[in-house]
C-alpha positions as CSV (number, residue, x, y, z in Angstrom):
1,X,42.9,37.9,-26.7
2,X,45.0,34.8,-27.9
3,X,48.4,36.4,-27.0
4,X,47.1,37.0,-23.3
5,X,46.3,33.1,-22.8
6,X,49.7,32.2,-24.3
7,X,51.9,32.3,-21.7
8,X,49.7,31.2,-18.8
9,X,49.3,28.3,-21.0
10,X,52.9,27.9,-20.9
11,X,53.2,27.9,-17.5
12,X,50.5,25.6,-16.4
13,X,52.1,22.8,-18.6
14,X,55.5,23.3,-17.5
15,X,53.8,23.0,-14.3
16,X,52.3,19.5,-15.3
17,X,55.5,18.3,-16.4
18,X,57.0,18.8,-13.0
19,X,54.3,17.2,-11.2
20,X,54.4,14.1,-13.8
21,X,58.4,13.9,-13.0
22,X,57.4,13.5,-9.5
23,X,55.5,10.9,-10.4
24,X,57.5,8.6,-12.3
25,X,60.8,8.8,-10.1
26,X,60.0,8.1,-6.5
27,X,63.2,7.9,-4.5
28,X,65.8,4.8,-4.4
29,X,65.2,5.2,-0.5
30,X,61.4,4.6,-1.1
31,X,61.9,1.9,-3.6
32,X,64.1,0.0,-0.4
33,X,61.9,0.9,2.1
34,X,59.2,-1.1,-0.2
35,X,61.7,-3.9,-0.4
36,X,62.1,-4.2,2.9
37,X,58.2,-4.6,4.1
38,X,57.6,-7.3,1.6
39,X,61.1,-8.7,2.8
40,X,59.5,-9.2,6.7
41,X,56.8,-10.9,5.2
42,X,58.8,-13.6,4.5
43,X,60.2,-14.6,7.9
44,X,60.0,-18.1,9.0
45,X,58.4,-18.9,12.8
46,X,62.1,-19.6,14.1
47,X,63.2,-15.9,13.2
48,X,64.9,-17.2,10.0
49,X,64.5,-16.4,6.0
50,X,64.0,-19.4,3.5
51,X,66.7,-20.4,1.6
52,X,66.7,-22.5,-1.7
53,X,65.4,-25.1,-0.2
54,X,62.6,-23.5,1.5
55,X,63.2,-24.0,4.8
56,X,65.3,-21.3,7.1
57,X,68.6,-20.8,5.8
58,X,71.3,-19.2,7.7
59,X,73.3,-17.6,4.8
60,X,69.8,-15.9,3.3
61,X,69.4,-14.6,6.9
62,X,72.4,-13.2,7.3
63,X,71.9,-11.4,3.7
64,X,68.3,-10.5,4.7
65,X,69.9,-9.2,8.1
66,X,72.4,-6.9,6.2
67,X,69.3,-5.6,4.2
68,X,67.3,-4.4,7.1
69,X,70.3,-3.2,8.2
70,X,71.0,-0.7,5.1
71,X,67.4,0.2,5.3
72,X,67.6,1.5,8.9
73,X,66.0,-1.2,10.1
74,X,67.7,-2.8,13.4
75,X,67.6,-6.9,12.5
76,X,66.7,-7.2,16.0
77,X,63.3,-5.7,15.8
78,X,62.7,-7.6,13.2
79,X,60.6,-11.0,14.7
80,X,58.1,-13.4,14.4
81,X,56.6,-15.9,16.9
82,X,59.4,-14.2,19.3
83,X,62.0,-14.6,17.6
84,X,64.4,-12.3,15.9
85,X,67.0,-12.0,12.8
86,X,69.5,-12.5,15.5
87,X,67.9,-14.9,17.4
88,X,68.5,-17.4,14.4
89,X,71.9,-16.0,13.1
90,X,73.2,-16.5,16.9
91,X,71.4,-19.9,17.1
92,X,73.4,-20.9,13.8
93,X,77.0,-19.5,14.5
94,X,77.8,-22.9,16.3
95,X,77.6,-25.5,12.9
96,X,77.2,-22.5,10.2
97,X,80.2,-20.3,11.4
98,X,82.8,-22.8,11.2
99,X,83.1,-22.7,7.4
100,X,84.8,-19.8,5.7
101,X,81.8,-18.3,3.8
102,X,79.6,-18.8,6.8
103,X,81.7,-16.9,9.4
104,X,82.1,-14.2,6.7
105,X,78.9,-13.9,6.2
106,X,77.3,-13.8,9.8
107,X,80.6,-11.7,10.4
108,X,78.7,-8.8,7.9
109,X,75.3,-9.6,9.4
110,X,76.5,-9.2,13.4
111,X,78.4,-6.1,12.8
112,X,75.7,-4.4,10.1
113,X,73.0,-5.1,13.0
114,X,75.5,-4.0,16.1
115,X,76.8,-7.3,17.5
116,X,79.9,-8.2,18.4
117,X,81.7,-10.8,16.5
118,X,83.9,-12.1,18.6
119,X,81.2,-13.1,20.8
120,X,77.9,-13.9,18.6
121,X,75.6,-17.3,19.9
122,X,79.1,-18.2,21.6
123,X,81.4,-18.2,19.0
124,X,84.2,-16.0,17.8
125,X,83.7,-15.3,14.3
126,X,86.9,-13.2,13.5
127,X,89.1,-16.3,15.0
128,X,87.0,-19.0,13.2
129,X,87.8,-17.1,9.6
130,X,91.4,-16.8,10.5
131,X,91.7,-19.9,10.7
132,X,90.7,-21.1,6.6
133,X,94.2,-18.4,5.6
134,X,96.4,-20.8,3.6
135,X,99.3,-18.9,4.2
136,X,101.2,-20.4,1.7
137,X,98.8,-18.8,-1.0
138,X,96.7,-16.0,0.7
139,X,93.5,-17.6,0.6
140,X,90.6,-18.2,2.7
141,X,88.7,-20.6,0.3
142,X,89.6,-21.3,-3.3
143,X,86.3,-19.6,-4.7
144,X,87.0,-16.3,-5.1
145,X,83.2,-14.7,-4.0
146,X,84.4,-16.3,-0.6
147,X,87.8,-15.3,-0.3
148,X,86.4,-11.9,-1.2
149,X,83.5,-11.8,0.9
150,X,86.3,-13.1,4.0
151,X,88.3,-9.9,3.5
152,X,84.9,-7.6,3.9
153,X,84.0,-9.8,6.9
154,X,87.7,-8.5,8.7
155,X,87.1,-5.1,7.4
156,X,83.8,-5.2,9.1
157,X,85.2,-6.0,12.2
158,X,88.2,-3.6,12.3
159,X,90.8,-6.5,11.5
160,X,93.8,-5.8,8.9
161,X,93.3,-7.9,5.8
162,X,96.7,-9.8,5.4
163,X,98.9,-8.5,2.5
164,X,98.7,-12.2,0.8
165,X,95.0,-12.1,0.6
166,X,95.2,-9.0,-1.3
167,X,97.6,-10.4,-3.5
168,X,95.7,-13.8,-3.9
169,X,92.9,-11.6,-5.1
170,X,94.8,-9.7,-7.1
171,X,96.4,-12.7,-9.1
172,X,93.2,-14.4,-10.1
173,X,91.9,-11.6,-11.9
174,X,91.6,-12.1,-15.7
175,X,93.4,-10.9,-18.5
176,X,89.9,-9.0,-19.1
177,X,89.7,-7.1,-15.9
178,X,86.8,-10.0,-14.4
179,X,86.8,-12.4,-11.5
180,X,85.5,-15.5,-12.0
181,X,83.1,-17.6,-8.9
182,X,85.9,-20.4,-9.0
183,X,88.8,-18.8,-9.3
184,X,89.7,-19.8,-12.6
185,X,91.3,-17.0,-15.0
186,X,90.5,-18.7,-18.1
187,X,88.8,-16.5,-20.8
188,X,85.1,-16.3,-21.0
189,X,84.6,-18.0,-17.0
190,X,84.8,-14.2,-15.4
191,X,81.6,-13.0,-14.2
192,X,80.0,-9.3,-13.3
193,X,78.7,-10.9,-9.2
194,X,82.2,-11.9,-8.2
195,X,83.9,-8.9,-10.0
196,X,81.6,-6.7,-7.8
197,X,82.4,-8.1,-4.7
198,X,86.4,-8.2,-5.1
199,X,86.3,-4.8,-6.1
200,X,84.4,-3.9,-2.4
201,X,86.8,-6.3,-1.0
202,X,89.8,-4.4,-2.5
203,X,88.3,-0.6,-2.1
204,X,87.4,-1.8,1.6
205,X,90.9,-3.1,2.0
206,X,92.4,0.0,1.0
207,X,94.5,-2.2,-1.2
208,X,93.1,-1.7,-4.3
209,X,95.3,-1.3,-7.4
210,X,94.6,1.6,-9.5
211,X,95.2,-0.6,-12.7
212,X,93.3,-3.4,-11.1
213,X,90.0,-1.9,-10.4
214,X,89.8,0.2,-13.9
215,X,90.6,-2.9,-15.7
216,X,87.1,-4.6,-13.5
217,X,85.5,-1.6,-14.6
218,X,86.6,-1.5,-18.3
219,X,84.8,-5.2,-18.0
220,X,82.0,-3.8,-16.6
221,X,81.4,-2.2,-19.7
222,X,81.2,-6.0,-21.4
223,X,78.3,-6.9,-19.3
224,X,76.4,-3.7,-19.7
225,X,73.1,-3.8,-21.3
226,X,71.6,-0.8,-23.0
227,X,68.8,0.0,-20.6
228,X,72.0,0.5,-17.6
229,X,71.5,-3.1,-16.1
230,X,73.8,-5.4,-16.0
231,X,73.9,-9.1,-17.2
232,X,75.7,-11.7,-14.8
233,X,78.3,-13.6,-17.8
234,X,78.5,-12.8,-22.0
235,X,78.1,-15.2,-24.0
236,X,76.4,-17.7,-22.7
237,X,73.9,-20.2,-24.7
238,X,70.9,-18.0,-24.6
239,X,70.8,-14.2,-25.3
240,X,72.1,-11.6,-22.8
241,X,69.7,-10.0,-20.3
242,X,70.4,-8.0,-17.9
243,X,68.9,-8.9,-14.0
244,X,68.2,-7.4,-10.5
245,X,71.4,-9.5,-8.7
246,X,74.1,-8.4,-11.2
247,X,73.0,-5.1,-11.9
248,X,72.7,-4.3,-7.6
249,X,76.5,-5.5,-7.1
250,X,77.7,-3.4,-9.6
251,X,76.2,-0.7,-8.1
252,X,77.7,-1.0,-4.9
253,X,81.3,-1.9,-6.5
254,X,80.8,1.7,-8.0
255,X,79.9,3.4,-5.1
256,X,82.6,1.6,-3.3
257,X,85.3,3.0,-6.0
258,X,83.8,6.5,-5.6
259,X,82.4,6.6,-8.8
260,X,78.7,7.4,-9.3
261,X,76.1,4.9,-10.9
262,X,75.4,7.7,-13.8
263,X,73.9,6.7,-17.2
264,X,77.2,7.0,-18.9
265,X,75.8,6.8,-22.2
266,X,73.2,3.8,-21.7
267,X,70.2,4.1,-19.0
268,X,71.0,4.7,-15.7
269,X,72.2,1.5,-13.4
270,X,69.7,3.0,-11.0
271,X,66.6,2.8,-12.6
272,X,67.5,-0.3,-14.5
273,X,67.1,-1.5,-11.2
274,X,64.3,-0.2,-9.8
275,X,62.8,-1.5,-13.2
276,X,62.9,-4.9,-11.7
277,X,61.1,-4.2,-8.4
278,X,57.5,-6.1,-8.4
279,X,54.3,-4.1,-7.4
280,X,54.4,-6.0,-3.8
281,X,57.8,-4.5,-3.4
282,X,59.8,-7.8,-3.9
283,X,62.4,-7.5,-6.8
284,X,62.6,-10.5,-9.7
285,X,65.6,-11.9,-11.1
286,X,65.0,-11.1,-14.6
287,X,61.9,-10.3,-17.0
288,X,61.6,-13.5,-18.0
289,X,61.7,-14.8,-14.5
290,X,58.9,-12.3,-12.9
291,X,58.3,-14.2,-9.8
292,X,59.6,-12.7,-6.6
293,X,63.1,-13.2,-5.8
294,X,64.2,-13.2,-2.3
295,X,67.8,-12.9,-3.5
296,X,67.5,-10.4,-5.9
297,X,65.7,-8.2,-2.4
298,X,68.0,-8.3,-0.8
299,X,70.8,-7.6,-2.9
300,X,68.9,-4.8,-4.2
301,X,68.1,-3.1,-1.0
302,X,71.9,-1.9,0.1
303,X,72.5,-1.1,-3.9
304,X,69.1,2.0,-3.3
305,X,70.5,3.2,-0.5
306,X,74.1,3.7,-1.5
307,X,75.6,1.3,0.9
308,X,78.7,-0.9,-0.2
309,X,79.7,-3.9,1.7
310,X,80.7,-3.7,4.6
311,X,77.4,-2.5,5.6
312,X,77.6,0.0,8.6
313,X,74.5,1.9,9.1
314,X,74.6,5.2,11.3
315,X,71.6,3.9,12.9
316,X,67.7,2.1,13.4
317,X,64.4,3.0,12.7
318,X,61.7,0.5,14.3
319,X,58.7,1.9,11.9
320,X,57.0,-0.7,10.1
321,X,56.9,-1.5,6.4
322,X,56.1,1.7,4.1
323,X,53.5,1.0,1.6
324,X,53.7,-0.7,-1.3
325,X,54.8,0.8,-4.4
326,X,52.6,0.3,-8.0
327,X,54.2,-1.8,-11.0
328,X,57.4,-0.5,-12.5
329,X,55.8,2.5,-15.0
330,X,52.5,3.0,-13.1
331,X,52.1,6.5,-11.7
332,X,52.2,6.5,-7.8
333,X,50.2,9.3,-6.9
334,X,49.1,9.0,-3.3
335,X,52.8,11.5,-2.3
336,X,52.0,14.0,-4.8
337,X,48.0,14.5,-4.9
338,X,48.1,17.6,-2.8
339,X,50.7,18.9,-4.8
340,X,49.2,18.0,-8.0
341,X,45.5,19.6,-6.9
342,X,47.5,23.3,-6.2
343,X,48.9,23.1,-9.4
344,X,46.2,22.7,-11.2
345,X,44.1,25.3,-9.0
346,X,47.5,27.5,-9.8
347,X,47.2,26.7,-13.0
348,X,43.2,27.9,-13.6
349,X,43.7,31.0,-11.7
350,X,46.8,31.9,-14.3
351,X,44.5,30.9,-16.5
352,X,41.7,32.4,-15.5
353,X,43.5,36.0,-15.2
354,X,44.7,36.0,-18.5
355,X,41.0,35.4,-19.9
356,X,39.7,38.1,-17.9
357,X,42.4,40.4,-19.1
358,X,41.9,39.6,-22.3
359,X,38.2,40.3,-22.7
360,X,38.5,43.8,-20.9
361,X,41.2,45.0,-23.8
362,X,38.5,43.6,-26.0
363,X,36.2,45.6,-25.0
């Protein structure tokens, strides 16, 4: 009778172990989509996000705008007291858009959510970045995250990205493939954040240097952890970890290269990741910092769904928040319960078959 229960066992494990895969890896779409509804929480009374300081900030709005925005949610819809995303960014192009990095970044933010640049809270962005070029030396602000980020703001809004500024970028990259936040090309100062976005800058540009963007890459590989994350500098005073920010930048910089986020021989970039998502849905910095990080939201949020900068979503959703995912290794069952109760049921009648056929060739 033994042999005839062998391979329905079989077949109701191998049934288990599908179902518990489909518990442990719910989709990077999911994982956003999570992000996003404890993200809306967080909205100020004047339509704005809190910045460092607490109070509403326009450059964490405009990153919380390009969020909702790679999440297929229109910035617009997305209000409190009245007032929207936009109603804020457009209220702040006047005194925030005249700097460099703040017309870059509301740049992103107007076209990810629809608006038009050259005409957002009465300002024209696209003119107001033009006018940091040095031409002399190519760039629109000495730090190199800026200059970078100004070169995916023209992108964005369908402007040619000067020759000079490509080559500015191009000549304050270190001898070890890395860009460093101030520009400097000394050893040691690169880090993985601006590295990421100079390589978007340069894939968006359709500038990029072959030998450039593999050398960025081959430094990726420095600040690799083995889990798949990513840490943001090597050796610094304390020991490496990897964290949400770095390892969501990288991400896109990959996709934006066309190359996939695969494990590559550590754990995948991915899941490291989603690893750092909160049960509320918010995302922490790093393990030792487990506190929500607004930040570290929404930088992860375009990295789940695939999207480089520029963001340019296809299109809007207005539903609400999803719900809330468990804690990073808890099972979330709630999808797959259905699914889970006909397997078993599967699984007892296989079961059940093979014990009744068994006991008549007993007999």
């Amino acid at each position: 009778m033994k042999r005839y229960l062998i391979a329905p066992l079989i077949i109701v494990l191998l049934l288990f172990g599908w179902v518990g895969q489909a518990v442990a890896a719910p989709p990077a779409s999911t994982l956003a989509g999570n992000a996003a509804g404890w993200l809306r929480g967080q909205q100020q009374p004047d339509g704005g996000f809190p910045g460092f300081q607490g109070g509403s900030d326009p450059g964490a709005t405009a990153d919380a705008a390009v969020a909702f925005a790679a999440a297929g949610i229109d910035p617009a819809s997305v209000k409190r007291d009245g007032h929207s995303i936009i109603d804020f960014l457009a209220a702040s192009a006047g005194s925030y858009g005249t700097s460099a990095a703040g017309a870059a970044k509301l740049t992103l933010a107007a076209v990810a959510s629809g608006e038009n640049p050259r005409e957002f809270g009465g300002v024209n962005l696209i003119s107001q970045l033009q006018s940091h070029l040095d031409q002399a030396g190519g760039l629109y602000d000495q730090q190199m995250f800026t200059h970078a980020y100004a070169m995916l703001a023209l992108v964005a809004a369908g402007e040619t990205v000067p020759s000079n500024a490509v080559t500015a970028l191009e000549h304050h990259q270190a001898t070890d493939g890395s860009w460093s936040f101030s520009g400097s090309t000394d050893p040691g100062q690169g880090d993985s954040n601006t590295t990421a976005i100079a390589v978007q800058a340069l894939e968006a540009a359709h500038s990029a240097n072959s030998d450039s963007i593999e050398r960025a890459f081959d430094y990726f590989k420095t600040v690799r952890m083995p889990d798949g994350s990513y840490t943001y500098q090597m050796g610094g005073p304390s020991p490496a970890a990897g964290d949400a920010n770095s390892t969501a930048l990288v991400i896109q910089a990959l996709i934006a290269a066309g190359k996939a986020p695969e494990a590559g021989g550590a754990g995948s970039p991915v899941d490291a990741l989603a690893h750092f998502q909160n049960p509320d849905g918010a995302f922490r910095f790093r393990d030792d910092t487990p506190a929500d990080s607004a930040l570290a939201t929404v930088q992860a949020i375009p990295a789940l769904m695939s999207m480089p900068l520029p963001v340019e979503p296809p299109g809007f959703s207005q539903a609400g928040p999803p719900a809330i995912l468990p804690a990073a290794g808890q099972a979330h069952l709630a999808p797959v319960i259905p699914a889970l109760l006909s397997m078993i049921g599967l699984g007892l009648l296989v079961m059940g078959a093979g014990l009744r056929r068994g006991l008549g060739s007993a007999k």
